[in-house]
C-alpha positions in Angstrom: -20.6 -38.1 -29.1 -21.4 -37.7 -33.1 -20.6 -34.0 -33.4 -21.9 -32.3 -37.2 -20.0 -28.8 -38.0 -21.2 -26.8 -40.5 -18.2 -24.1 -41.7 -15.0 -25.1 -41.6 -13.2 -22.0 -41.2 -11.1 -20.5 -37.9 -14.0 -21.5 -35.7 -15.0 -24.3 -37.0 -11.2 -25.8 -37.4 -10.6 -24.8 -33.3 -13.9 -26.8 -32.3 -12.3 -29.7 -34.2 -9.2 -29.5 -32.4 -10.3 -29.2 -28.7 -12.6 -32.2 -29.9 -11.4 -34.8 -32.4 -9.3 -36.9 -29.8 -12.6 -38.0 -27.9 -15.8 -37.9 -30.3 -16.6 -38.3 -33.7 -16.8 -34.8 -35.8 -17.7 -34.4 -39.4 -17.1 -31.2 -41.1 -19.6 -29.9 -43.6 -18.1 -27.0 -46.0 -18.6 -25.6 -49.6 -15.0 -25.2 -49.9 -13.1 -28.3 -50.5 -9.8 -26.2 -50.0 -10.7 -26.1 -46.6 -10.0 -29.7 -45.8 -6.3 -29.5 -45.6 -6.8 -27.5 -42.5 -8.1 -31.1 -40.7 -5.7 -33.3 -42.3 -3.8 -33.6 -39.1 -6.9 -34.6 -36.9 -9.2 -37.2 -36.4 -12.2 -35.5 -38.7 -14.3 -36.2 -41.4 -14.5 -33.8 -44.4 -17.7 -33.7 -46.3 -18.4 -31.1 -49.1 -21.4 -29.6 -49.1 -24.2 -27.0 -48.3 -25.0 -26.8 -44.5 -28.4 -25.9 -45.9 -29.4 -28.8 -48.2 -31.1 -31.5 -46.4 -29.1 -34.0 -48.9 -25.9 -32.5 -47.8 -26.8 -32.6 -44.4 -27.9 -36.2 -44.1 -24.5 -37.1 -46.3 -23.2 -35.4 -43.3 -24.9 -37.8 -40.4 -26.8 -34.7 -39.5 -29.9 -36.8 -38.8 -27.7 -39.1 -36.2 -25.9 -35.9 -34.5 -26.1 -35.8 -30.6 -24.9 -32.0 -31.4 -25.0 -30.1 -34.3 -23.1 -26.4 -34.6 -23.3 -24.0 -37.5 -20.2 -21.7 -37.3 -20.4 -20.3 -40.8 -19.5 -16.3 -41.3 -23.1 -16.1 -42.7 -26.2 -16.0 -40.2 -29.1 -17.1 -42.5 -27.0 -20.3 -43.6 -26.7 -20.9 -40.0 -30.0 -20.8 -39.0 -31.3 -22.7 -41.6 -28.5 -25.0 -41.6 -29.7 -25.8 -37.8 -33.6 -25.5 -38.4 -33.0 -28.5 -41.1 -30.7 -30.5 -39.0 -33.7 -30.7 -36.0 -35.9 -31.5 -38.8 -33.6 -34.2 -39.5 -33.2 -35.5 -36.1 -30.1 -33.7 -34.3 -30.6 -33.8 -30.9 -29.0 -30.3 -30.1 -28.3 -27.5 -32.1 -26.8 -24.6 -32.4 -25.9 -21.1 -34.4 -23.6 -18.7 -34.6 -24.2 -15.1 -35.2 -23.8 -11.4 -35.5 -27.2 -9.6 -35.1 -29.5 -8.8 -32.9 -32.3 -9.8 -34.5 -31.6 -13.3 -34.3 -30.9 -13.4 -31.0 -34.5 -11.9 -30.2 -36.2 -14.1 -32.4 -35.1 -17.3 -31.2 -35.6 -16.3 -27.0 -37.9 -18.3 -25.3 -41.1 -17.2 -26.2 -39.9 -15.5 -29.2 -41.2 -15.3 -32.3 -39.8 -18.0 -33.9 -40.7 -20.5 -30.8 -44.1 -19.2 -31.4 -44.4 -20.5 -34.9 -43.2 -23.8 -33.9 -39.4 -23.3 -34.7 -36.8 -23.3 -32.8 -32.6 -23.6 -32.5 -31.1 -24.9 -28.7 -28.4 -22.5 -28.5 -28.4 -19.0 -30.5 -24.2 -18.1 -29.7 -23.4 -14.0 -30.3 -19.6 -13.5 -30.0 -19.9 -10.3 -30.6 -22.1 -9.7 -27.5 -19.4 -11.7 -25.5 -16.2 -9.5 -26.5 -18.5 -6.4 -26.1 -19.1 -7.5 -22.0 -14.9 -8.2 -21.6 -14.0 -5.1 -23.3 -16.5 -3.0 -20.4 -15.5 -5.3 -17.7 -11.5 -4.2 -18.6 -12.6 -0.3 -19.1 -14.1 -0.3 -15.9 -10.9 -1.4 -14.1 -8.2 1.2 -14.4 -5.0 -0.4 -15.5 -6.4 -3.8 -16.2 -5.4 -6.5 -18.8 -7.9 -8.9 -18.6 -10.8 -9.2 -15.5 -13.3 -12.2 -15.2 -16.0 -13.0 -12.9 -17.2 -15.8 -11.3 -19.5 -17.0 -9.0 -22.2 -15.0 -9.9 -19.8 -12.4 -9.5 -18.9 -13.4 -6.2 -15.6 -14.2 -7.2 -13.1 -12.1 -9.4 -10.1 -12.1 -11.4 -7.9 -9.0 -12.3 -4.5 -9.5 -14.5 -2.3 -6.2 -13.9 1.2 -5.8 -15.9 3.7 -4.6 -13.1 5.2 -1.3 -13.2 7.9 0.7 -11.3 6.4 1.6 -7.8 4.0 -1.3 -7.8 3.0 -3.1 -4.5 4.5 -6.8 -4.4 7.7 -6.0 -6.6 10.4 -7.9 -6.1 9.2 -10.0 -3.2 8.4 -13.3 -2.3 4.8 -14.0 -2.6 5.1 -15.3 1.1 6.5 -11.8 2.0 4.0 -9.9 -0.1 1.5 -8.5 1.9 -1.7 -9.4 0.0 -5.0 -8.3 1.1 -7.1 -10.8 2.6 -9.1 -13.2 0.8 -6.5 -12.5 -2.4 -4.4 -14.6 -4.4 -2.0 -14.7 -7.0 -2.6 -17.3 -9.2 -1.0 -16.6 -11.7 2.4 -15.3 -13.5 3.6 -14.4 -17.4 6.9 -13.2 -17.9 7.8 -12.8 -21.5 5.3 -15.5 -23.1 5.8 -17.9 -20.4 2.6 -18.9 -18.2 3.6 -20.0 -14.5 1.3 -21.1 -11.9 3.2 -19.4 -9.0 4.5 -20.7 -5.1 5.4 -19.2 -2.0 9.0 -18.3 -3.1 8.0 -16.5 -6.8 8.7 -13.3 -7.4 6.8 -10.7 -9.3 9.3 -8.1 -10.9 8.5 -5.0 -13.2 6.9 -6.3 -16.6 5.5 -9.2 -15.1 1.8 -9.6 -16.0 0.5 -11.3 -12.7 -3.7 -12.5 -12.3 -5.1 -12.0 -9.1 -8.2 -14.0 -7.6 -10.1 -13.5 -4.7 -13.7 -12.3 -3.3 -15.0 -9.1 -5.1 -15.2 -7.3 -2.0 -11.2 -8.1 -1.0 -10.2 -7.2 -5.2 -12.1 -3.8 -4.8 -8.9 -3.0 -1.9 -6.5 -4.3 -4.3 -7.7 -2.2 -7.1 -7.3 1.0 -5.0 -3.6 0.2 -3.8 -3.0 -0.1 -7.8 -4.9 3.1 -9.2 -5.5 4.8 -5.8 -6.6 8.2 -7.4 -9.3 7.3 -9.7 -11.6 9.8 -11.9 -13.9 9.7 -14.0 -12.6 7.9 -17.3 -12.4 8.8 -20.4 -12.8 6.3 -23.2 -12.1 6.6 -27.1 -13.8 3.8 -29.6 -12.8 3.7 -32.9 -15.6 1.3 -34.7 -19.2 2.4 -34.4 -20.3 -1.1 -35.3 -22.1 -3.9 -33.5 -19.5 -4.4 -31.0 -18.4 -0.9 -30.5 -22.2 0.7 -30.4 -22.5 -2.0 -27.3 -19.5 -1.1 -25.5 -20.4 2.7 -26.0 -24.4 1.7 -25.0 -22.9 -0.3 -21.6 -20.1 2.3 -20.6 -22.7 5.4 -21.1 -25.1 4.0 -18.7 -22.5 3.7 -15.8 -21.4 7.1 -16.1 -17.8 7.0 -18.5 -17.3 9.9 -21.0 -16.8 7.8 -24.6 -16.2 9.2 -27.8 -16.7 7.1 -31.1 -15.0 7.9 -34.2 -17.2 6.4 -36.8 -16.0 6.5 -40.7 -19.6 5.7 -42.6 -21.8 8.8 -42.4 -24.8 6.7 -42.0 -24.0 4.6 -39.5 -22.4 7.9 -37.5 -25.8 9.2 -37.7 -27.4 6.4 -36.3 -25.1 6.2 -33.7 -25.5 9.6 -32.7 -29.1 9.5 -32.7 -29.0 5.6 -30.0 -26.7 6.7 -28.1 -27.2 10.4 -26.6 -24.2 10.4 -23.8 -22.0 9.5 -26.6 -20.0 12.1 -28.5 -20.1 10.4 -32.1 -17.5 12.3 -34.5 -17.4 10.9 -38.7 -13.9 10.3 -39.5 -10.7 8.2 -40.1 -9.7 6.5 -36.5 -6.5 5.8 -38.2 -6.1 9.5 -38.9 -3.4 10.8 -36.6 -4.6 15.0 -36.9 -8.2 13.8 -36.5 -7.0 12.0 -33.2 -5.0 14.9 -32.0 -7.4 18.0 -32.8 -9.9 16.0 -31.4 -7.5 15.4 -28.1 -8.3 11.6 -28.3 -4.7 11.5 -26.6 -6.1 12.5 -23.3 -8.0 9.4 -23.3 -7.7 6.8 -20.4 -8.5 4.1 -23.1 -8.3 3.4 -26.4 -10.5 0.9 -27.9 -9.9 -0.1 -31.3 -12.8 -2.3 -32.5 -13.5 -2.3 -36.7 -14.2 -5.5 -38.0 -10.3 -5.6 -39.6 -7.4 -6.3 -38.3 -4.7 -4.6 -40.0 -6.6 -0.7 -39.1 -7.2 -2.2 -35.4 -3.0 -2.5 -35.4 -2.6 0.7 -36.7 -4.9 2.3 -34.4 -3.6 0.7 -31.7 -0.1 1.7 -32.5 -1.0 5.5 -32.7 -2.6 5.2 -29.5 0.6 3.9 -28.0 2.5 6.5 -30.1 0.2 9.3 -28.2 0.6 7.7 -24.4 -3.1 6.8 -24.0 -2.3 4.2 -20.7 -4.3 1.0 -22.0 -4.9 0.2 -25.4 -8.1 -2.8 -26.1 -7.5 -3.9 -29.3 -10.2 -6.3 -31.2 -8.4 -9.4 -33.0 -10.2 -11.5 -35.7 -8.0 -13.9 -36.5 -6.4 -15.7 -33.7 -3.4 -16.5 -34.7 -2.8 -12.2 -35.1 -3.1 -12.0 -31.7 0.5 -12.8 -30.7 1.8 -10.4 -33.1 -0.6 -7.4 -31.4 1.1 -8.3 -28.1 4.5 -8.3 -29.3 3.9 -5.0 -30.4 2.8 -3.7 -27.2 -0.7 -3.8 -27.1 -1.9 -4.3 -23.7 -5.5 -6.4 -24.2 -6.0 -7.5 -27.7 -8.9 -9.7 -27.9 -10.6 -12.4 -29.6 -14.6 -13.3 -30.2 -13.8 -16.8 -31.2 -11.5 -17.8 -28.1 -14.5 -17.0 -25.5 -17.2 -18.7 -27.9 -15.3 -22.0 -28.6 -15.2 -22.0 -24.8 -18.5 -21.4 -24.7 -19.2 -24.5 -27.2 -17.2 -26.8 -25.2 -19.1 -25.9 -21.9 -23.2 -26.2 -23.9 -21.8 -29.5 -25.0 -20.7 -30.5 -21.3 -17.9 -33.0 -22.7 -16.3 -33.3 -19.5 -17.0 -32.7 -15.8 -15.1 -29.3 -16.1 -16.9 -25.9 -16.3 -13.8 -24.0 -19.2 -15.0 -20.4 -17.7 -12.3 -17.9 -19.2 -8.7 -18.2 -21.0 -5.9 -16.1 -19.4 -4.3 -15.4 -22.8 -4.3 -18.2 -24.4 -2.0 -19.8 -22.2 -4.1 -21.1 -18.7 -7.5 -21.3 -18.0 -9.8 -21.3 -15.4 -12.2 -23.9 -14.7 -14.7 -24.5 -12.3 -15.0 -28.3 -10.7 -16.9 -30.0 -8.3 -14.6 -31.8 -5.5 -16.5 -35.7 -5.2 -19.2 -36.1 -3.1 -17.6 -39.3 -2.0 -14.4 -38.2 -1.7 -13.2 -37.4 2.0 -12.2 -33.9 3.2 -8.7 -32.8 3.5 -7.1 -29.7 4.1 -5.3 -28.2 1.0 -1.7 -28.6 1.7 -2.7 -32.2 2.6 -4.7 -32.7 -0.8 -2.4 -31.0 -2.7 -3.8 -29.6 -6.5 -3.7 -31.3 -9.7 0.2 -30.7 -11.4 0.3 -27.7 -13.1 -2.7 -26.3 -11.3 -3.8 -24.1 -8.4 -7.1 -23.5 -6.7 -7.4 -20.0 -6.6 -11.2 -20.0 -4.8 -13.7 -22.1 -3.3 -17.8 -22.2 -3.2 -19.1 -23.6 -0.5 -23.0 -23.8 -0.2 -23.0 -19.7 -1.9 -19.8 -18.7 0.8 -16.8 -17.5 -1.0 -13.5 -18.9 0.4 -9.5 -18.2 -0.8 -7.8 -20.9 0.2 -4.7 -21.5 2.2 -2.3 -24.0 3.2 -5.1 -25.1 6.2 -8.1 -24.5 4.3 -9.9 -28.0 4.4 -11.4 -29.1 1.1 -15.3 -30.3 1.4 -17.4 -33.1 -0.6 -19.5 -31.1 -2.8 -17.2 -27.4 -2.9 -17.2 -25.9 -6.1 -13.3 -25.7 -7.1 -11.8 -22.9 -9.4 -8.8 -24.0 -10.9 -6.1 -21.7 -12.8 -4.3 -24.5 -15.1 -2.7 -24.7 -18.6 -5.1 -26.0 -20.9 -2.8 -29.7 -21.9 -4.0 -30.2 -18.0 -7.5 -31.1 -18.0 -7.2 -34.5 -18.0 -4.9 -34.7 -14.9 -7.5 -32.2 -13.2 -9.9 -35.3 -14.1 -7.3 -37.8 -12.8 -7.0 -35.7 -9.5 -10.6 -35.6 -8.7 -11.1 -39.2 -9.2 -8.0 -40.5 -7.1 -9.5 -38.0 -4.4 -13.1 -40.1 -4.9 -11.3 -43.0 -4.8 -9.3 -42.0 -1.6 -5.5 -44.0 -3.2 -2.9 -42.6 -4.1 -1.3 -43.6 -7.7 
């Protein structure tokens, strides 16, 4: 594949990487500075303008089978991919961070009806908004995901004293039905876990199973709940959605807003929402305003160093779960050493989203568990002949935490037999795709190595 970037920065730079090995990718940038960051890889660097047609074409724009515009600037992106298919890329697609865009480009939008038109409009911003309410709305959550059409689930819970499952073997752990635990981080160590692990206080584990069988293991983790209470400090794109979605399902949230304008606005979109103008990083503000009664802080500006501090009062006042928004990826390491229960990045969840619009492999890459595993969705060979699980084994590394089977829902165990055509979803570290991909063709191949 002849993949064109335009933007070279964090995005642009973990594209690359995920990418380089297998297809040709040539960087287009303004800042020539910016090439020492692909040094190490496979990649072309060519300085230039993602919206000069010249540049573009110096770029092989005109030849691309994909074209992505990752800049931090939304009209260069646009433009950068309304030249390109004017050139001749095959697909595009542009980043950005406003609404409007994403409106104009919808089928049957406005700029579809003037004859213009971009293959993939990506919002990040949107995405982190939908994680942060899907962790809200689950007391005591790190991290959820959802699958399946939302059949499936996945809930990652950091074990504390008094926990179900402590200090058992998951064979003796009694589990609810149709549940799994598929995975294990202890210190900044991913496992995929056996019969004979055992969970012990700190551990962050990740449960799978069908939505109905999580909703039990939800109560046996916060079996008193109430109605929560939610602090945002950020009233901007991301935090007006996440106040906009947690209003409409009925949780109290207060925004702490610093620009009177924006406040105002706020105040007057979202009516549920108590909006107060001030400093979220202003200890009194938080405490006359009792913010520390808060089930959930949620610290979501668009920088990083207030987001730390905020989240560090938050701890400092003994609000239970602190969501912390994380620009720059490589921050987000230092946020959890710190103590920040879910800090969060934009770019992780759309780079994923990239790599599954471009379908590079036969693996759907549906949601990172901290960096460190992933889960993918995979179809077990048509041609391959069934087997039950224990029999079939997994791919190294990996577990199959759930199985779709003609819309049917099934958590596998040991005698669970594996059909041609069942949709597989794999918990695996991300070095392990191409063994998943090795697995599922020795299964349609029906050897053995």
């Amino acid at each position: 594949m002849n993949l064109v970037l335009v933007g070279g920065g964090e995005i642009g730079a973990q594209i690359a990487e995920a990418l380089h090995r297998s297809h040709n990718i040539t960087v287009l940038d303004v800042d020539a500075q910016r090439e020492d960051a692909f040094h190490a890889m496979d990649v072309r660097f060519v300085r230039g303008n993602g919206a000069d047609p010249d540049d573009l074409r110096a770029a092989g724009a005109d030849k691309a089978d994909a074209f992505i515009a990752c800049t931090l600037n939304d009209d260069i992106n646009v433009l950068s991919c309304l030249a390109a298919k004017g050139l001749g890329a095959k697909d595009t697609m542009a980043f950005v961070t406003r609404q409007r865009y994403v409106d104009a480009f919808r089928q049957r939008g406005a700029m579809q009806s003037i004859g213009l038109s971009v293959d993939r409009i990506l919002w990040p911003q949107r995405t982190l908004a939908k994680q942060i309410v899907d962790i809200v709305r689950v007391p005591r959550a790190l991290d959820t995901g959802h699958f399946a059409g939302g059949r499936i689930t996945m809930v990652e819970y950091r074990l504390e004293h008094g926990d179900p499952f402590l200090d058992k073997s998951l064979t003796d752990a009694r589990l609810p039905d149709d549940v799994l635990v598929v995975g294990a981080i202890r210190e900044d160590a991913f496992s995929v876990p056996s019969g004979t692990t055992r969970l012990h206080e700190g551990d962050k584990v990740v449960f799978m199973g069908t939505t109905e069988a999580m909703r039990r293991l939800e109560a046996r983790f916060t079996p008193g709940r109430r109605r929560l209470r939610v602090a945002l400090i950020g009233g901007g794109n991301v935090g007006f959605m996440v106040a906009e979605q947690l209003q409409d399902v009925g949780v109290d949230v207060t925004i702490v807003e610093n620009d009177d304008p924006r406040a105002d606005k706020l105040a007057a979109l979202l009516p549920k929402v108590l909006v107060l103008r001030g400093d979220g990083t202003d200890l009194e503000l938080l405490e006359q305003e009792r913010l520390e009664d808060a089930d959930v802080m949620v610290a979501v500006t668009s920088d990083d160093a207030t987001n730390l501090l905020v989240s560090l009062l938050a701890k400092q006042l003994g609000i239970p779960k602190v969501i912390t928004r994380v620009g720059r990826t490589r921050n987000r390491r230092l946020f959890e050493r710190v103590g920040i229960d879910a800090p969060l990045t934009p770019r992780t969840a759309a780079v994923q989203e990239v790599l599954n619009w471009l379908k590079i492999d036969e693996v759907d890459h549906l949601a990172t568990i901290e960096d460190r595993a992933e889960v993918m969705e995979v179809t077990f060979p048509y041609d391959a002949a069934p087997g039950a699980v224990r029999t079939l084994g997994s791919p190294p590394n990996s577990l199959i935490g759930a199985i779709l089977r003609k819309q049917k829902v099934l958590i596998p165990r040991g005698d669970t037999v594996i059909q041609p055509g069942d949709h597989l979803f794999l918990i695996t570290t991300p070095d392990n795709v191409d063994k998943v991909a090795h697995w599922l063709e020795r299964q349609e191949r029906g050897h053995e190595d």
